[in-house]
C-alpha positions as CSV (number, residue, x, y, z in Angstrom):
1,X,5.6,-5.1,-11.6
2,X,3.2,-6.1,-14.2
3,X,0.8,-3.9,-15.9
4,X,-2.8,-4.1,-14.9
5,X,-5.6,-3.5,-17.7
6,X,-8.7,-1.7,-17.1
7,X,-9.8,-1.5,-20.4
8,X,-13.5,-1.6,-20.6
9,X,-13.8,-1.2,-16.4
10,X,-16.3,0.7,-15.9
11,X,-14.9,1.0,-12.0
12,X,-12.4,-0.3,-9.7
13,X,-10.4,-0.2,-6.7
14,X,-7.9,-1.5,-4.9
15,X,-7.9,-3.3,-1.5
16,X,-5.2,-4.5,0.8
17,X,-4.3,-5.2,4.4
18,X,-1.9,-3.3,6.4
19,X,-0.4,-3.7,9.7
20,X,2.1,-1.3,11.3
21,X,3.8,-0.3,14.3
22,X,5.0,3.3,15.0
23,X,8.3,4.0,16.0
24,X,7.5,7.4,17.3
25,X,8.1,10.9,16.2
26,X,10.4,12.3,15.1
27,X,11.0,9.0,12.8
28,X,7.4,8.4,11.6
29,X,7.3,6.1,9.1
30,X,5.1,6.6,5.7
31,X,3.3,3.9,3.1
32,X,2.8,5.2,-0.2
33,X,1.0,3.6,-3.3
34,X,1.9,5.5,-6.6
35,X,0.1,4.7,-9.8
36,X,1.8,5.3,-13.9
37,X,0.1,5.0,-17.0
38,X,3.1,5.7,-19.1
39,X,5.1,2.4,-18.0
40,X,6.7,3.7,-15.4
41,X,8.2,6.8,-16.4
42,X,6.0,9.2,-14.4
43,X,4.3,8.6,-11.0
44,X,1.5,10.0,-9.0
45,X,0.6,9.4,-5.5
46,X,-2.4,7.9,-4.9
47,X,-2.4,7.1,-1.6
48,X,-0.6,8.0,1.4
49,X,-0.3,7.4,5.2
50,X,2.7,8.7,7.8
51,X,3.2,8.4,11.6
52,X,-0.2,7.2,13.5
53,X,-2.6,7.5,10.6
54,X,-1.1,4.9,9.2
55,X,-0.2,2.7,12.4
56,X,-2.8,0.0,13.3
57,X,-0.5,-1.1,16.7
58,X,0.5,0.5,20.0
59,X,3.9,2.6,19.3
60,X,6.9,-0.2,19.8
61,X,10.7,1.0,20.3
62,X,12.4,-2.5,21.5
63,X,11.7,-5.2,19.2
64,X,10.5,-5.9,15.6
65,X,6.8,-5.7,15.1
66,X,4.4,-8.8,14.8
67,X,1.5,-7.8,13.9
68,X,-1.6,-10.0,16.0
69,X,-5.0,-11.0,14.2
70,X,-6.2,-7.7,15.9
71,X,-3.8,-5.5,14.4
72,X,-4.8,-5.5,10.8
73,X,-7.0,-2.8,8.8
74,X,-8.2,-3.3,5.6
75,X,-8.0,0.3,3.3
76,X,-9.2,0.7,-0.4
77,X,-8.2,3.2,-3.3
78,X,-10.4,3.8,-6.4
79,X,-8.6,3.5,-9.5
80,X,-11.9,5.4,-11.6
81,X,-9.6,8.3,-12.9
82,X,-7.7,5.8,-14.7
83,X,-10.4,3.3,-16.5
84,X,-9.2,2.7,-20.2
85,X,-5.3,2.4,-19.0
86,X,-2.9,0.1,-18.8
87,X,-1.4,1.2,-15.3
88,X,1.5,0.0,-13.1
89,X,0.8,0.2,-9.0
90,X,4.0,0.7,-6.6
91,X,3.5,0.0,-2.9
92,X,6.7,2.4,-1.1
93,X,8.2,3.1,2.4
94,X,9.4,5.7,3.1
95,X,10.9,4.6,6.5
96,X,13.1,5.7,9.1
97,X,13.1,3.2,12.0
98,X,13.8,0.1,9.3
99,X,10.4,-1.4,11.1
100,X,8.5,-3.3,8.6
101,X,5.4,-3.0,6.6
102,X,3.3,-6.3,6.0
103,X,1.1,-5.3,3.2
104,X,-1.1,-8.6,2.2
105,X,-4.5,-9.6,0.3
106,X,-3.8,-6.9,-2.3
107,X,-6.5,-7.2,-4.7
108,X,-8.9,-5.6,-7.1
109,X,-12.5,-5.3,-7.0
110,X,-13.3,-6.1,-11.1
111,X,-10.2,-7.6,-12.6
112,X,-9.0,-10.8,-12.0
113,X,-5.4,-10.5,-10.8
114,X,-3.4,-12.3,-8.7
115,X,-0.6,-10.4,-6.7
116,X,1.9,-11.5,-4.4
117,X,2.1,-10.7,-0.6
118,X,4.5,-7.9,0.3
119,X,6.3,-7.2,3.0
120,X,7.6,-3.8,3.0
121,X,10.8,-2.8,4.6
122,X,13.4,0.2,4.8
């Protein structure tokens, strides 16, 4: 992943679009984001989502999920606590059901970046 620069930020946050289907329990599915400052050798959690908090669909146990226009929500993280660093952003599932993520419009609210859609699977 490449390293973001937030030098002379004076604040900032992250926005992307998620859509996902539960499986059900016991085999809730999580999304993670995890942030490093120290390229990649130590990571903290910065966001994460399990099971129905994270789900923006009805519960689906036959087929793989398609997510409609409908089914989209659109969640932000701020990234203040780490103004004046170079930083590296991982997007992880931690899946059980091997039902996919769509992660898309990932973007930042100062810098100009450009990242590429992800799709998130087990």
């Amino acid at each position: 992943a490449p390293k973001v620069d937030m030098t002379g930020v004076t604040t900032e946050k992250i926005k992307f679009d998620v859509a996902y289907a539960q499986y059900g329990s016991p085999y809730d599915d999580s999304l993670q984001v995890r942030i490093s400052t120290d390229c990649g050798h130590n990571w903290t959690v910065i966001y994460s989502k399990t099971g129905a908090a994270l789900a923006t669909a009805p519960a689906i146990t036959s087929s793989t999920f398609v997510p409609t226009a409908n089914q989209w929500r659109t969640d932000s993280i701020s990234l203040n606590g780490y103004i004046n660093n170079s930083i590296l952003i991982s997007f992880d599932n931690i899946g059980f059901r091997q039902l996919a993520f769509i992660v898309l419009h990932l973007h930042f609210q100062t810098i100009a970046c450009w990242i590429a859609e992800l799709a998130l699977t087990h």
